[in-house]
N, C-alpha and C positions, 0 to 999 in steps of 0.2 A: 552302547556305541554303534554294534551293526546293526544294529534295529534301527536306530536314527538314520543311520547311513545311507540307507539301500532303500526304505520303503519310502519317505517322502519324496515328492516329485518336484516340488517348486524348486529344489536347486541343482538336482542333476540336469532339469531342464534349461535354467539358465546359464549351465553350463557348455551344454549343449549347443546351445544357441551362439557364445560366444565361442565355439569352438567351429562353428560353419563359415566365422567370416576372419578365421587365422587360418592362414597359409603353414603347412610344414615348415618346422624350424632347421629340422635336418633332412638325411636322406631316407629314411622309411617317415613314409604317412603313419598318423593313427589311426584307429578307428574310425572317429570323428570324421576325420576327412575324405575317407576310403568311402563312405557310404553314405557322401553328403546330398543334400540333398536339394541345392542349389546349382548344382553342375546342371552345366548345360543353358540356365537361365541367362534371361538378359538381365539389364539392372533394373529395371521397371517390376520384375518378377521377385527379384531377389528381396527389392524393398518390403513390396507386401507379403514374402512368404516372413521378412524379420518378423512385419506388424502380426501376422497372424501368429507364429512361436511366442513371440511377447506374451499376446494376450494369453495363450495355451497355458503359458507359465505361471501367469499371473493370477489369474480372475478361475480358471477351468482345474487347473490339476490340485492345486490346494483344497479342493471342496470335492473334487473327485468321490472318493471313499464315501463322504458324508450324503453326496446325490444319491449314491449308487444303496446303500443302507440304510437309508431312509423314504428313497422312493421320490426323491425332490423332483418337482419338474422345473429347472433352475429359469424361469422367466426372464429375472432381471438380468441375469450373464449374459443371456441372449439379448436379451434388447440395445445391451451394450455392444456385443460381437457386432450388431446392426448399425448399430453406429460407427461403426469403422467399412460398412456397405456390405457386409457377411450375409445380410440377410435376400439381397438381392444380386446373387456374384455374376450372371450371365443373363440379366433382364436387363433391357434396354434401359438407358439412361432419361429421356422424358416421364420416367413414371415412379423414377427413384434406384431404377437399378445402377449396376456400374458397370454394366457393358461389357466385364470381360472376356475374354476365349475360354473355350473347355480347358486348353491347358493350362491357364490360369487359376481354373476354378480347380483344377484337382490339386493345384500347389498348394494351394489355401488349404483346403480339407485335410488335406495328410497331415499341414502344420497342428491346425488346429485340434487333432484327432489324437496328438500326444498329452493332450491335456484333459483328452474326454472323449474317447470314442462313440459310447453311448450319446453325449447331446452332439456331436458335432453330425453322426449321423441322421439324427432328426433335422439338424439345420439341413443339410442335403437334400432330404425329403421334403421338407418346405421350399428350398428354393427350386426343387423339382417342380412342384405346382404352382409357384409365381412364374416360372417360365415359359409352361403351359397355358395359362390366361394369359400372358402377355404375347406369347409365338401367335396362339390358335383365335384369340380372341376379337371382339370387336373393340374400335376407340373406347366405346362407353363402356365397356365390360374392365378395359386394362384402365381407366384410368379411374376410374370405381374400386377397383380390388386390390391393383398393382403395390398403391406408395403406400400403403397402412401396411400390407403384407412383406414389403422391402423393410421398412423400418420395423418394423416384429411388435406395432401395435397390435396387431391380428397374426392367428395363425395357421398355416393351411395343413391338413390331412389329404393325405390320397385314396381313395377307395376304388380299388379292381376287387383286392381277394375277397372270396366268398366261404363259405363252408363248405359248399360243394363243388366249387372249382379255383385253384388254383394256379397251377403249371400251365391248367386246362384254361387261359381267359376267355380267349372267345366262348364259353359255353355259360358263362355268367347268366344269371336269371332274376338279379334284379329290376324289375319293369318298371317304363314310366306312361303311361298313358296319357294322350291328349282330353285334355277334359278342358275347355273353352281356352282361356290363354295360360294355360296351366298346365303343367305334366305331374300325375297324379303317382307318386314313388310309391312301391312297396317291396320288399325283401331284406337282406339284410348284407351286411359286409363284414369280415373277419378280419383279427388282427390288424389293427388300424392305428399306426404308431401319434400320439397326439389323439387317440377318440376322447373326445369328451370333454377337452382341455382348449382343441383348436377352435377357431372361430369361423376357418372357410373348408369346406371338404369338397373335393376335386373327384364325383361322383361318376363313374362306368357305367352306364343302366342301359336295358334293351326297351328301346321306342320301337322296332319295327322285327323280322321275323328273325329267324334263327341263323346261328354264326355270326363272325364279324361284320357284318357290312348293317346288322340290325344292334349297333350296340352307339351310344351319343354318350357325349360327357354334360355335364350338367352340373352346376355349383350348387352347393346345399351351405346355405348360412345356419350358422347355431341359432336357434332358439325357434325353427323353420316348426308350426303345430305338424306331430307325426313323427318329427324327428325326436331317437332316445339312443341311449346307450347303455352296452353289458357292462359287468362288471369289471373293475380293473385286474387285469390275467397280472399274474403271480409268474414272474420269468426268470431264467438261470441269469442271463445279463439284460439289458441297454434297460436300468431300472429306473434311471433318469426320464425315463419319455415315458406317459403311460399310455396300454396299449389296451382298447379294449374293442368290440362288437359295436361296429354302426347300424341302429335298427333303423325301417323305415316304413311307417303303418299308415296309410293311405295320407302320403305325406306331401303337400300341394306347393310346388316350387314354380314361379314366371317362367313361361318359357324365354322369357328376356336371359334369363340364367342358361340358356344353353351356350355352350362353347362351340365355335365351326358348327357345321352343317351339321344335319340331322344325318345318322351313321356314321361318320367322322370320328366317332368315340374312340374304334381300336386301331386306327391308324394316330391318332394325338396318345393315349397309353402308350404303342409299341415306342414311338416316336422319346416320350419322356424316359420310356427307359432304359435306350442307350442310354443317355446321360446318366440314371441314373445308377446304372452300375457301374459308369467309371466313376461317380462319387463314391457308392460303398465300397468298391476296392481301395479308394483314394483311402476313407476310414481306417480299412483294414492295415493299408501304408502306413498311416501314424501310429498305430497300435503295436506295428511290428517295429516300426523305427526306434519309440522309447524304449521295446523290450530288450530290443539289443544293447541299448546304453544302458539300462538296470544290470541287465546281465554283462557287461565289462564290468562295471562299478564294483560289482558285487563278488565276481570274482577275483578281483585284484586286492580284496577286503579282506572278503574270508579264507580263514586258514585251516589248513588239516595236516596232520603228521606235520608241523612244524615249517610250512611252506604254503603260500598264497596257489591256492586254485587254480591265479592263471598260469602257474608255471607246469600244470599238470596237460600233456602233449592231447590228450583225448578231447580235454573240453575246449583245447585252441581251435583242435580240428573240427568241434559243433557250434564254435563261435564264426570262423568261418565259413561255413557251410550259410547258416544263419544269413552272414552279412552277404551272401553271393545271392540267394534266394531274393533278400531283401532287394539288391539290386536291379535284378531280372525284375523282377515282380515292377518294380517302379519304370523300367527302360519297359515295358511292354503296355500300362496305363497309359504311360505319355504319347506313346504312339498310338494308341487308339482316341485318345482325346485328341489330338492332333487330326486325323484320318474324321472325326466327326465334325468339327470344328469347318472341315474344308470340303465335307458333305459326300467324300471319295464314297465307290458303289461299295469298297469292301470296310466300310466303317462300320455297319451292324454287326457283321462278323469277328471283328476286331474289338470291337465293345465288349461285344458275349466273351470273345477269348481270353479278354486280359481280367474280366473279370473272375471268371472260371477258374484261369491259373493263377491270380495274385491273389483271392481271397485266402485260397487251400494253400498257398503255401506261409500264408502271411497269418495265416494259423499255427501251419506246424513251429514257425519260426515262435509266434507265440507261447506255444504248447511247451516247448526243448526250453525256451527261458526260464519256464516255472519247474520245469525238473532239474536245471542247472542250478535252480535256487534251492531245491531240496526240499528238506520238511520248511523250512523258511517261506517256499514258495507258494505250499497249501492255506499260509495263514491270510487273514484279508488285512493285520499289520503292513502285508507288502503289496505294493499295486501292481505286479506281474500278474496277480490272480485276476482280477480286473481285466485286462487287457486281454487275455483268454475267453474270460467269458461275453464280452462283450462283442470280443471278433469270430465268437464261434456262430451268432447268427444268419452272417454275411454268406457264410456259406450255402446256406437255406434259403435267404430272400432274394427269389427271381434266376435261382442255381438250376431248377431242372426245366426251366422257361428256355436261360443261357446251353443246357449240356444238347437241349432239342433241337433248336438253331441251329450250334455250332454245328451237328451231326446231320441236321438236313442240308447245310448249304455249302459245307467241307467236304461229307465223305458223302453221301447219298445213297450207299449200298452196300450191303452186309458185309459183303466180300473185304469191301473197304474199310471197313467199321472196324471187323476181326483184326484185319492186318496193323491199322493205325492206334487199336487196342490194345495188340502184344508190344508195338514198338512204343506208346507211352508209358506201359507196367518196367519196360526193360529201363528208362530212360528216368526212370523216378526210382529206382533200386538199383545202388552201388552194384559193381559186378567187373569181372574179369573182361576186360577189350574181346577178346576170342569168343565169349559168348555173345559177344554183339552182332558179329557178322550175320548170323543166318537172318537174325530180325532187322538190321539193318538191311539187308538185301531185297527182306520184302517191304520194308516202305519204300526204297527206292523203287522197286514195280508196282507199287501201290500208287505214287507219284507218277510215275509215269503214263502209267493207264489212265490216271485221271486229268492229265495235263491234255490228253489225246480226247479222251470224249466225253469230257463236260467242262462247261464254260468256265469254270472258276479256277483256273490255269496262276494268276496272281495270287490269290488265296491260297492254293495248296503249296506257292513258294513259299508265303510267307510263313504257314506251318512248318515247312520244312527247314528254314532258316532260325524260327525259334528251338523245333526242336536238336539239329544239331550244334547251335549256342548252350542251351543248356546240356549236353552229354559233355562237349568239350569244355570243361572246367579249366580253371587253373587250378594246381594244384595246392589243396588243402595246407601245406607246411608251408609254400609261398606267402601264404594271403596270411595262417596265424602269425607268421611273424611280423607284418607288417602290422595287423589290429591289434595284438595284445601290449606295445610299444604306450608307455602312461602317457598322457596327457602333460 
């Protein structure tokens, strides 16, 4: 009976789902409602974040387990997601996309992302590179590539990482050489979610001299002589997508296939991926969101000494903790989608940040689900375990790209660095108000100095503004008593 109960997903989720669009019956909210995730939307928003839960529910989480243990690359889910326009959520609509805003598109994603973290974040990454040929490209380039790529006949990889550069992109050394109306590829590309599976690969190569400004993007069609790939990497999560080494052995592409101008390469990359880490964190949203509703289900289920879990005062207080995380985590994506969406100068910043802080914590929120579930939690019977593994790569891809930014364009100097260092260790570790003051005192002169002599005077409020959002909590017995209230 609790193995039934807790581990399948198709009916907590549609629970779930009909629990975003009932109102409070009484005076405390539940769960449900405390951490919905339709607040704030309009109704145009709300529609398709239903459409997208439906699908999550339907077609994504019941096959979950079986993707993820078998290694499936689910095709036909996806071509169906594409058919509800999943497949092109922020490509123009002449070419088959649907036109939406950033913050549409992370609504989608988080939906979707409780039924399948692993494929929802490949969809991400494809609609990453339709958006790139369609932003950077020529007519004949987007209307060539675009409407096969929107409807998920075809499918796109992205190729920056290398083996010897990662964090490091600009130092990329795969080369394209002009050889008559040709660019002659060679090198190779790491970790390539879709290698070998996709049909269009959204290739970073160096056409001219060293650093960024000698780097072009350049499309590589499968079956392109020259072009091969490594074997399929064996990974702790996203087993759904497979991931392998894009080779490229004196491999002869049109230069018709170039995307923008010739060096344009790492200005359309950096460009793709704002967006794209407000998608992975979007991912990471849906991952933490179902965790949370496993972990109510489950504690309201199981019993110990003769009394249901949730009535034990410890695990309300790591339930709420959870649901306040989860919150934040989501109210700081929306505003950097937002802030990108409207092109604001502090939108790369705001990308990198919300990425940085909703992945890691939309982990931890992860992680405390699976230990709230116990020995239960280690089994792959239940899909908390899933949901961990899946969200623990996000952390990783394009994390110390994100922590390098955010530290050249925030703090810019050591001095800086230490001070906003001790005040993020203090502000992520529970503790006594009186030990705050002395680190709180020096991020206020931390802030200050930097409001005074460097230009990014907005930016450091808004660090400021998140970080004492999150020190100032509400308090933990407030919020358990509102979430552990049944459905």
């Amino acid at each position: 009976m609790l193995r039934r109960g807790c581990w399948s997903l198709g009916r907590p989720l549609i629970c779930l789902r009909g629990g975003l669009q009932a109102p409070a019956q009484s005076g405390r909210r539940s769960l449900v409602s405390c951490i919905d995730p339709s607040m704030g939307l309009n109704e145009e928003q709300k529609e398709f974040q239903k459409v997208a839960f439906d699908f999550a529910a339907q077609e994504m989480a019941p096959h979950m387990a079986e993707w993820d243990q078998k290694e499936l690359f689910p095709v036909d889910a996806m071509r169906k997601a594409a058919q509800l326009g999943f497949g092109g959520v922020y490509v123009r609509t002449d070419v088959g996309g649907s036109g939406l805003s950033r913050l549409d598109t992370s609504v989608i994603f988080e939906a979707l992302a409780t039924g399948c973290t692993s494929t929802t974040a490949y969809i991400s990454i494809h609609n990453m590179c339709v958006w790139m040929i369609d932003t950077f490209g020529n007519e004949e380039q987007r209307y060539k590539y675009c409407p096969p790529l929107c409807t998920m006949e075809k499918f796109a990889s992205y190729c920056l990482t290398e083996p010897g550069s990662g964090s490091d992109a600009a130092s990329l050394l795969t080369s394209a050489k002009q050889q008559g109306d040709h660019y002659i590829l060679n090198g190779s590309k790491a970790f390539i979610s879709g290698g070998g599976e996709s049909d269009v690969y959204v290739v970073m190569c160096r056409t001219g001299g060293p650093g960024p400004k000698g780097i072009s993007c350049i499309v590589v069609e499968k079956g392109t002589p020259g072009l091969s790939f490594g074997k399929k990497e064996k990974k702790v999560g996203w087993n759904s997508q497979p991931t392998r080494a894009v080779i490229f052995e004196d491999c002869a592409v049109p230069m018709a296939n170039r995307i923008g101008d010739e060096g344009q390469g790492f200005i359309i990359a950096m460009k793709g991926l704002n967006g794209g880490r407000i998608n992975v964190a979007s991912c990471s949203l849906g991952a933490a969101h179902a965790s949370v509703i496993l972990t109510r289900d489950y504690l309201n289920v199981r019993k110990q000494f003769g009394e249901p879990l949730a009535s034990n005062q410890y695990l309300q207080f790591k339930l709420a903790d959870m649901a306040t995380r989860l919150v934040a985590s989501r109210l700081m994506i929306r505003s950097a989608a937002v802030a990108l969406q409207e092109e604001r100068e502090d939108a790369v910043a705001l990308c990198s940040m919300a990425k940085l802080f909703a992945t890691d914590e939309c982990f931890a929120i992860c992680n405390q689900a699976l230990q709230m579930h116990g020995g239960y939690g280690y089994l792959k019977d239940y899909a908390v375990q899933q949901y961990v593994r899946d969200s623990r790569v996000h952390q990783i891809l394009e994390g110390k790209n994100c922590q390098r930014l955010f530290s050249r364009m925030v703090i810019g100097s050591p001095l800086s660095l230490a001070c906003l260092s001790l005040c993020w260790l203090v502000l992520r570790v529970p503790s006594d108000p009186v030990c705050l003051l002395p680190s709180s005192f020096l991020f206020f002169l931390t802030l200050l100095w930097k409001c005074f002599l460097m230009p990014y005077k907005s930016t450091i409020l808004g660090v400021r503004r998140l970080c004492f959002v999150t020190r100032n909590k509400l308090s933990n017995h407030s919020i358990s008593t509102l979430f552990l209230c049944k459905l």
